[in-house]
C-alpha positions in Angstrom: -1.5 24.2 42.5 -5.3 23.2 42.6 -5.8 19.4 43.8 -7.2 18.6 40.2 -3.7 19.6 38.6 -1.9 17.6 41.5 -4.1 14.9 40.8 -3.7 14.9 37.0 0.1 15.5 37.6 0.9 12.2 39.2 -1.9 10.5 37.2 -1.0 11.7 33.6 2.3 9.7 33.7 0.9 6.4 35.1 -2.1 6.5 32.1 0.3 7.1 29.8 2.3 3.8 30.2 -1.2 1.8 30.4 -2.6 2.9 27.3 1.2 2.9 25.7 1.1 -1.1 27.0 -2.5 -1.6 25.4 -1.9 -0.7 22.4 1.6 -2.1 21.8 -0.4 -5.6 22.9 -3.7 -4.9 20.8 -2.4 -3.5 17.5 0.4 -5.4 16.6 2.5 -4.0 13.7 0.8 -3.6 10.1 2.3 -4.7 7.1 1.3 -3.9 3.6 2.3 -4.3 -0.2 1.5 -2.3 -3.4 2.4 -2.7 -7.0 3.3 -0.1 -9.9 2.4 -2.1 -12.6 3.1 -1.3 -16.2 1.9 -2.4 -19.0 4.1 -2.7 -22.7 3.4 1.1 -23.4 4.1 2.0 -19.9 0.4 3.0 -18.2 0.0 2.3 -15.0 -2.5 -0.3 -13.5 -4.6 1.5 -10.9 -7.7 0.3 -8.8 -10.6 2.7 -7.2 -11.6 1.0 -3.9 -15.2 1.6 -2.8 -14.6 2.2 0.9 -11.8 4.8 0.3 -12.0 8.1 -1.8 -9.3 8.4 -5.1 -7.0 6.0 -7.2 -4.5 3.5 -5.9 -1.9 1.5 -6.4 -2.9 -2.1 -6.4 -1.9 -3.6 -2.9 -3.5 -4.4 0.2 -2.4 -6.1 4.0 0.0 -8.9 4.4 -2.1 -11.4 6.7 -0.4 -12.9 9.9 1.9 -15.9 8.5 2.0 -14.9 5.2 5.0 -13.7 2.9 5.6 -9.9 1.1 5.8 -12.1 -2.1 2.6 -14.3 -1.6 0.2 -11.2 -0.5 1.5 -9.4 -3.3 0.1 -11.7 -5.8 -2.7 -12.4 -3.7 -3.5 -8.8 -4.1 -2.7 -8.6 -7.4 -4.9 -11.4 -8.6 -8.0 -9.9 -6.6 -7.8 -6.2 -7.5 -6.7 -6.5 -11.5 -6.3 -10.5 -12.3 -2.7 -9.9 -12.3 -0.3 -12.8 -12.2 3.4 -11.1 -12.4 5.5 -13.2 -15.2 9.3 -13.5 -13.3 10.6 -11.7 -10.2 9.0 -7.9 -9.2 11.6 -5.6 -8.3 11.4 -4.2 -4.6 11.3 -0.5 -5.2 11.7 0.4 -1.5 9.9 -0.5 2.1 8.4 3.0 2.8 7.7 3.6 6.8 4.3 5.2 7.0 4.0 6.7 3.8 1.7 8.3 1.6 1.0 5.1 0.1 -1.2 3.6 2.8 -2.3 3.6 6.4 -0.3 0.9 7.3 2.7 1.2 9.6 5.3 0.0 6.9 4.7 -0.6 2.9 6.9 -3.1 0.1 6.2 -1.1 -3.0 7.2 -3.5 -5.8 7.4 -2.8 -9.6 5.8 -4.9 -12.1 7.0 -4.9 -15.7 5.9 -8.7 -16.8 2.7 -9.9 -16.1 -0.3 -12.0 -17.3 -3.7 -10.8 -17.4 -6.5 -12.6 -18.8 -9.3 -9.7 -18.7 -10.2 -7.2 -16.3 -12.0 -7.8 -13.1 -15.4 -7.0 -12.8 -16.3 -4.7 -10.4 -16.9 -5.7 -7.2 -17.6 -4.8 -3.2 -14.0 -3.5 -2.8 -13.1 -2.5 -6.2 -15.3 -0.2 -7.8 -12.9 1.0 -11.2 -9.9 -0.3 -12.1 -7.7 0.2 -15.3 -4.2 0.9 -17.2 -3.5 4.8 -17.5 -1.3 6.5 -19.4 1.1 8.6 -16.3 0.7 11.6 -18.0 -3.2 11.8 -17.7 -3.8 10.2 -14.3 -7.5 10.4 -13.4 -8.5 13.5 -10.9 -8.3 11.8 -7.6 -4.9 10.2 -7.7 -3.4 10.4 -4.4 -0.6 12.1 -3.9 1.8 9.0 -2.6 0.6 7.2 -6.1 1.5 9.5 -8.4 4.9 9.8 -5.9 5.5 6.4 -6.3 4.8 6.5 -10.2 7.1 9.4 -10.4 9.9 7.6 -9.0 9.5 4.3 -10.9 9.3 6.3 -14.4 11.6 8.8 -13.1 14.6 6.3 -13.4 14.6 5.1 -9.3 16.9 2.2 -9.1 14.8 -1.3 -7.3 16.8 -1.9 -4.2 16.0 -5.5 -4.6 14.5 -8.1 -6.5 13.3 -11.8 -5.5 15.6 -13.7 -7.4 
């Protein structure tokens, strides 16, 4: 054994637990929520950010001290003018999915809703608009139309707010 691999052999393990420690202290868990909203005839409400490529669900981060519930309406009142009319029904807490890059996603569903006109476009929202799930636009990922799938495929909520 060369003196690099003996060096690297008892040094590997050590930087290992630092960085393991750094990043458990500088990126805490990440938390975020998305919607499948649909409308009366059943299209789905999907947003086109401008600093990621293809069509989402609307969603975003849930900010330090805030609730599932609260950033979901945040979200949904900055990305479509959404305000949800009763409870949304939890359709699952996904662990790293194909719905976002966050660590663990709420995935609500949202039949009732107010909306008083779409948003204009804006820095983070380039397109946004109702579709009918049989004709998603080209760019759909793969964890929305997933998600989609599931919600008009007869998945059962786990929960709801009320």
């Amino acid at each position: 054994m060369t003196a690099l691999q003996n060096w690297r052999r008892r040094l590997e393990p050590q930087l290992r637990r630092v960085f393991h420690l750094y990043w458990r202290v500088a990126r805490g868990m990440t938390l975020g929520v998305r919607a499948v909203v649909l409308d009366a005839d059943n299209r789905v409400f999907l947003v086109k950010h401008s600093y990621v490529t293809g069509w989402h669900l609307p969603g975003g981060g849930v900010e330090v001290g805030e609730t599932f519930r609260h950033a979901l309406q945040r979200e949904l009142m900055e990305e479509g003018r959404i305000e949800p009319d009763g409870e949304p029904d939890l359709l699952g807490l996904f662990l790293n999915s194909h719905v976002s890059r966050r660590d663990h996603v709420a995935v609500y569903v949202v039949r009732a809703f107010r909306q008083d006109r779409l948003p204009e476009p804006n820095r983070e929202i380039e397109q946004c608009g109702f579709f009918d799930p049989d004709a998603l636009p080209a760019g759909t990922t793969p964890g929305t139309r997933l998600r989609i799938a599931e919600v008009l495929g007869g998945r059962e909520p786990i929960a709801t707010w009320r």
